[in-house]
C-alpha positions in Angstrom: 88.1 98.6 99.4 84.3 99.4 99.5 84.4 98.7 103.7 87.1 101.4 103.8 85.2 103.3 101.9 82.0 103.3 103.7 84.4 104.0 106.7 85.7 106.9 105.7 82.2 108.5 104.5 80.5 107.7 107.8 83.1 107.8 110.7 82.0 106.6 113.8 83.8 107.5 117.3 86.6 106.5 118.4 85.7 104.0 120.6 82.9 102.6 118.5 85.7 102.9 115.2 88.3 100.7 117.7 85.2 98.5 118.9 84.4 98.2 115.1 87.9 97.3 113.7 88.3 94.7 116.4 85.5 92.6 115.7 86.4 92.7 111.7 90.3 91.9 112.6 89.0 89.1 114.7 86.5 88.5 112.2 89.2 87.7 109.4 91.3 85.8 112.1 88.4 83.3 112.1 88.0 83.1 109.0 91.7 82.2 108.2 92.1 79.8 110.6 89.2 78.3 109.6 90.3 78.4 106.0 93.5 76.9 107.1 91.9 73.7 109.3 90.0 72.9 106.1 93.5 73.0 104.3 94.9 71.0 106.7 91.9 68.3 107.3 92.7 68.0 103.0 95.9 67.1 103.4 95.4 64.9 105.9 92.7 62.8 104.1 94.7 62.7 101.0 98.2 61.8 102.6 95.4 58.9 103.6 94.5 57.8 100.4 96.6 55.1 99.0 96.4 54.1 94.9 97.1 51.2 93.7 97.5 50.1 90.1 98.8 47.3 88.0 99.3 43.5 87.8 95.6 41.8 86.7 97.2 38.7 88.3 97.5 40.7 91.7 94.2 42.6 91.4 92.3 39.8 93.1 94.8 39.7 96.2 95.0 43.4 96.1 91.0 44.2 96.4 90.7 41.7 99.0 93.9 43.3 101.3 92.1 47.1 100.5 88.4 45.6 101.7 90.2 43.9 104.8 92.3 47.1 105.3 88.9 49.2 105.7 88.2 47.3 108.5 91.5 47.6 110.8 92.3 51.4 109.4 88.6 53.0 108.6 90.6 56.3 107.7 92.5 54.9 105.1 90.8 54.6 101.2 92.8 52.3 99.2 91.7 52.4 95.5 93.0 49.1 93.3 92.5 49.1 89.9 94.4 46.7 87.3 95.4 46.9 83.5 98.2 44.5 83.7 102.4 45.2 85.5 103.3 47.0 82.8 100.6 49.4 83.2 101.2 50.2 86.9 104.7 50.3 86.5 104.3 53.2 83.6 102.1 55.2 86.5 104.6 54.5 89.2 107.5 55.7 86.8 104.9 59.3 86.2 104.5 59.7 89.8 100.4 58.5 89.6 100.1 55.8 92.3 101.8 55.2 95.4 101.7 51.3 95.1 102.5 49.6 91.6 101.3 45.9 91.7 103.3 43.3 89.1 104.1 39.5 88.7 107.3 40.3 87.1 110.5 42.3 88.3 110.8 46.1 86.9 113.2 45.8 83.9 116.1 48.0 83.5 115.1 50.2 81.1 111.6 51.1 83.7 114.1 51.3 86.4 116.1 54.0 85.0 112.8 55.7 83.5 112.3 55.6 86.9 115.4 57.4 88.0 115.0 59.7 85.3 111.9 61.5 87.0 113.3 61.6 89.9 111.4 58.2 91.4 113.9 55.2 92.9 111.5 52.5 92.4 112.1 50.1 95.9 110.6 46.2 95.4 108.0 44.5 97.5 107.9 40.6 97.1 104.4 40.4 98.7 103.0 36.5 97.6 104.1 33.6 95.5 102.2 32.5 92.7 102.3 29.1 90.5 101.8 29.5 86.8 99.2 26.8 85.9 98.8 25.4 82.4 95.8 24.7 81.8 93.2 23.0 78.9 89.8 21.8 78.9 88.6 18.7 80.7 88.0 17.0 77.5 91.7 17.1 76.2 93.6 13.7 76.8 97.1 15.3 77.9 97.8 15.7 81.4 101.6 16.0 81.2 103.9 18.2 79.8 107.4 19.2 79.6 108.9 22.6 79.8 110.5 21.7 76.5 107.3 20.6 74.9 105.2 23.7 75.8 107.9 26.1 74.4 107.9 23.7 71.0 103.6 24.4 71.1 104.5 27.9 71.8 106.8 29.1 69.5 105.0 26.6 66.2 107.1 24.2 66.1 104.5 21.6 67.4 100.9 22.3 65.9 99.1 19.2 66.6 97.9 17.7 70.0 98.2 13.7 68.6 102.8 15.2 68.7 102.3 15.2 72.6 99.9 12.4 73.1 96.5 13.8 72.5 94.0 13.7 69.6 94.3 14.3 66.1 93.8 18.0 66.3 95.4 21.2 66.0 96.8 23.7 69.2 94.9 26.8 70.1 97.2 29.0 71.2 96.5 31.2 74.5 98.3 33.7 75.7 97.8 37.0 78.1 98.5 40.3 75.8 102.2 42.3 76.3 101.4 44.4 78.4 101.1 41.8 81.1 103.4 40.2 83.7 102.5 37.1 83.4 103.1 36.8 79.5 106.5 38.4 80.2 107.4 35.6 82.5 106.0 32.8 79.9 108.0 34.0 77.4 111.1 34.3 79.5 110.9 31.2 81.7 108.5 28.8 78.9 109.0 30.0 75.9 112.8 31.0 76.0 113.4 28.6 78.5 115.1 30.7 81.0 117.9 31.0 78.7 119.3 34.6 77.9 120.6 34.2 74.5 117.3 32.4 73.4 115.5 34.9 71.7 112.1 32.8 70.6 109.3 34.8 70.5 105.0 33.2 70.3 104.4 31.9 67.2 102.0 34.5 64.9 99.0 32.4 65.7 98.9 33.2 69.2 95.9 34.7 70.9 96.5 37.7 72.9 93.4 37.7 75.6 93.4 41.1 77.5 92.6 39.3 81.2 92.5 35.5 83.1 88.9 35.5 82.3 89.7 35.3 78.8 91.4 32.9 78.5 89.3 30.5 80.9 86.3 31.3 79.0 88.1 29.8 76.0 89.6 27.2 77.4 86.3 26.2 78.8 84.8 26.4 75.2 87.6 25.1 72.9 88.9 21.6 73.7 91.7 22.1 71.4 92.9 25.2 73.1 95.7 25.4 75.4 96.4 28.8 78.2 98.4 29.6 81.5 96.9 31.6 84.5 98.0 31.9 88.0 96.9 29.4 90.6 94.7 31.8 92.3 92.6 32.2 89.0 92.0 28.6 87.9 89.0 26.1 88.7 89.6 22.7 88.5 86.2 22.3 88.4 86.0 23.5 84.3 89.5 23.3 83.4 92.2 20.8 83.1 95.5 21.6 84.9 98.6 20.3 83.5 101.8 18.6 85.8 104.7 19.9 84.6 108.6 18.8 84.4 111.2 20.8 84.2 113.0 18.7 81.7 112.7 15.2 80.5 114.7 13.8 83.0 112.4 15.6 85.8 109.5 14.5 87.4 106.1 16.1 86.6 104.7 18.3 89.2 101.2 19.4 89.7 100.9 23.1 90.8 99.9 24.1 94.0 100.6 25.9 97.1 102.8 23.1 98.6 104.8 22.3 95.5 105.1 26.2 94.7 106.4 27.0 98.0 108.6 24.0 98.1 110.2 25.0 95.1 109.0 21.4 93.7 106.7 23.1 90.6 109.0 24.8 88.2 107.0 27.4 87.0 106.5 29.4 90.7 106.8 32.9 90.5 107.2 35.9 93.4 104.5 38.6 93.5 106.0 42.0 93.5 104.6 46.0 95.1 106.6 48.6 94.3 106.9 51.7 95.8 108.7 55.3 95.1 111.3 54.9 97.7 111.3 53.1 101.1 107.3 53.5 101.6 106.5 56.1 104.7 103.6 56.9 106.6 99.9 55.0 106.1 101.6 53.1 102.8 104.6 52.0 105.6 101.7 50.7 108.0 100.0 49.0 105.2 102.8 47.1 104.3 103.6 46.3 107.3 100.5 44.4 107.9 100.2 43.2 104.1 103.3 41.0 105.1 101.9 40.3 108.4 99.9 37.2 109.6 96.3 39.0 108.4 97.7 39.9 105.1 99.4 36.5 103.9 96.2 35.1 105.6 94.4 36.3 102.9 97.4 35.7 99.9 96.4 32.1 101.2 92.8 32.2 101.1 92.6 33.2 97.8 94.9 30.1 96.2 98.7 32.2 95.8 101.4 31.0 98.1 101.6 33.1 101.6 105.4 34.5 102.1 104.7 32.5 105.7 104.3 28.9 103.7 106.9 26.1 105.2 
C-alpha cells in the first residue's frame, strides 16, 4: 500500500508509469517463482529423507545398510535410531517414520492401532537371526534344552549344579518389554511355543535395556545366564550354548548354517515395516536392501542373509 501510495502522490508519464509497472510485475513474477523452486527443492529433499526406527537387534544391520546406501544414492539421508520393536512400531502406528525396524511380527492389537489412524502396516522380512544363549566362559554347561531354559526362566530351576554345573545360583538375564527379542523368548523359550502356556519370567529377572547389557554382565558374572542375537555375541568373552529342541533332539550350536537350515531351533526372521506397499526412494531402498549388496552386508555382520542355501 505505501508503493501505491507514493504512486499516486508523484505520477510519472505514461510511458515511464507502464515502463514502471512492468519491471515491478516482473519483479514479483521472480520473486514467486523463485519462492516456489525453493518450495519445491524442499519437498524434494524431504520426500528424500528416509527414518528409520525400532528394533536394537536390527540397529546394527540397519546403520550399516544407511552408511552403504550413502554411497550408491548420495541424495538420499537415511536416519536409524533404535529403542527396541516395540518402540518403532508405536512411531510407525503415529505416522513418525517411514521404516519401523523389529525382530518380532506386529501383534494384532498394533495392527489394528494401525488401521485405526488410517496406516496399513505392510511387513518386510529383511534377515534371519539366531537367538544365542549365552554365559560366561567359566560356567561348566555347554548344553541345554529348550525345556530346561524355560524351567531357569520361569524359577522353577534356581541352581546351576540342577543342569550340570556348579553349586551356585542362576542370574537371570533378560532384554526389558519393550523389546523384540524378549517378546520372542518369552513366546518361543519361556512358553514354549505353546498358546495356552501363559508362563511369564520369574520376579528375579533382570531387565537390561540393550545387548551390551547383558554382555557386560555376562562377561562379569559367572553365574549369570542371557540371550542376544548372533550378530551381537563374541565368542571370544562369552560362552555360547547348543541347544535342543526337546530331549529327544539333538543339540545345535547357533550359527548362520544351522539358522538358515532350520537345524537351530531358536532362528528368528528380521522384519521392516512400512505404511503401505513402500513407494518412491523407500521402494528403491528396499529393493536393494534385499538385493545381493544388502544381504551382503546382513552377512557380514553375523545374521543370516535371505540368499543363504
Amino acid at each position: 500500500m505505501m508503493h501505491l501510495k507514493c504512486l499516486h502522490r508523484k505520477r510519472p508519464g505514461n510511458r515511464a508509469f507502464l515502463l514502471f509497472i512492468g519491471g515491478v510485475l516482473l519483479l514479483l513474477a521472480g520473486c514467486g517463482q523463485s519462492g516456489g523452486g525453493t518450495a519445491v527443492a524442499a519437498a524434494e529433499t524431504e520426500q528424500r529423507a528416509i527414518q528409520n526406527k525400532g528394533s536394537d537387534t536390527l540397529v546394527n544391520v540397519a546403520l550399516a545398510w544407511a552408511e552403504a546406501y550413502r554411497v550408491v544414492d548420495p541424495t538420499v539421508s537415511i536416519a536409524v535410531t533404535g529403542g527396541g520393536s516395540g518402540t518403532g512400531i508405536a512411531a510407525l502406528i503415529n505416522g513418525t517414520v517411514d521404516i519401523a525396524n523389529a525382530s518380532r511380527p506386529m501383534k494384532e492389537d498394533e495392527i489394528n492401532q494401525a488401521l485405526a489412524n488410517g496406516i496399513d502396516p505392510v511387513e518386510h522380512i529383511v534377515a534371519i537371526d539366531a537367538l544365542a544363549v549365552i554365559l560366561n566362559l567359566e560356567n561348566p554347561v555347554s548344553e541345554l534344552t529348550i525345556d530346561q531354559l524355560a524351567d531357569i526362566y520361569t524359577g522353577r530351576i534356581t541352581n546351576w549344579q540342577e543342569v550340570g554345573g556348579n553349586d551356585a545360583p542362576i542370574v537371570l538375564l533378560s532384554r526389558e518389554t519393550n523389546s523384540g527379542t524378549h517378546v520372542y523368548f518369552l513366546e518361543e523359550v519361556v512358553r514354549k511355543g505353546e498358546k495356552e502356556n501363559k508362563d511369564i519370567f520369574a520376579p528375579q529377572t533382570l531387565l537390561m535395556p540393550s545387548s551390551v547389557g547383558i554382555t557386560s554382565e555376562i562377561r562379569r558374572n559367572p553365574n549369570a545366564i542371557g540371550y542376544d542375537g548372533l550378530g551381537y555375541v563374541d565368542t571370544t568373552h562369552e560362552k555360547v550354548v547348543a541347544v535342543a529342541a526337546d530331549s529327544d533332539s539333538p543339540f545345535v550350536s547357533p550359527s548362520v548354517a544351522t539358522a538358515a537350515s532350520g537345524e537351530y531351533p531358536l532362528s528368528r526372521n528380521l522384519f521392516m515395516y512400512t505404511a503401505g506397499e513402500p513407494t518412491g526412494v523407500v521402494a528403491e531402498y528396499f529393493s536393494w536392501i534385499l538385493g545381493p549388496e544388502g544381504q551382503a552386508i546382513v552377512a557380514k555382520l553375523g545374521f543370516v542373509p535371505l540368499t543363504a542355501e
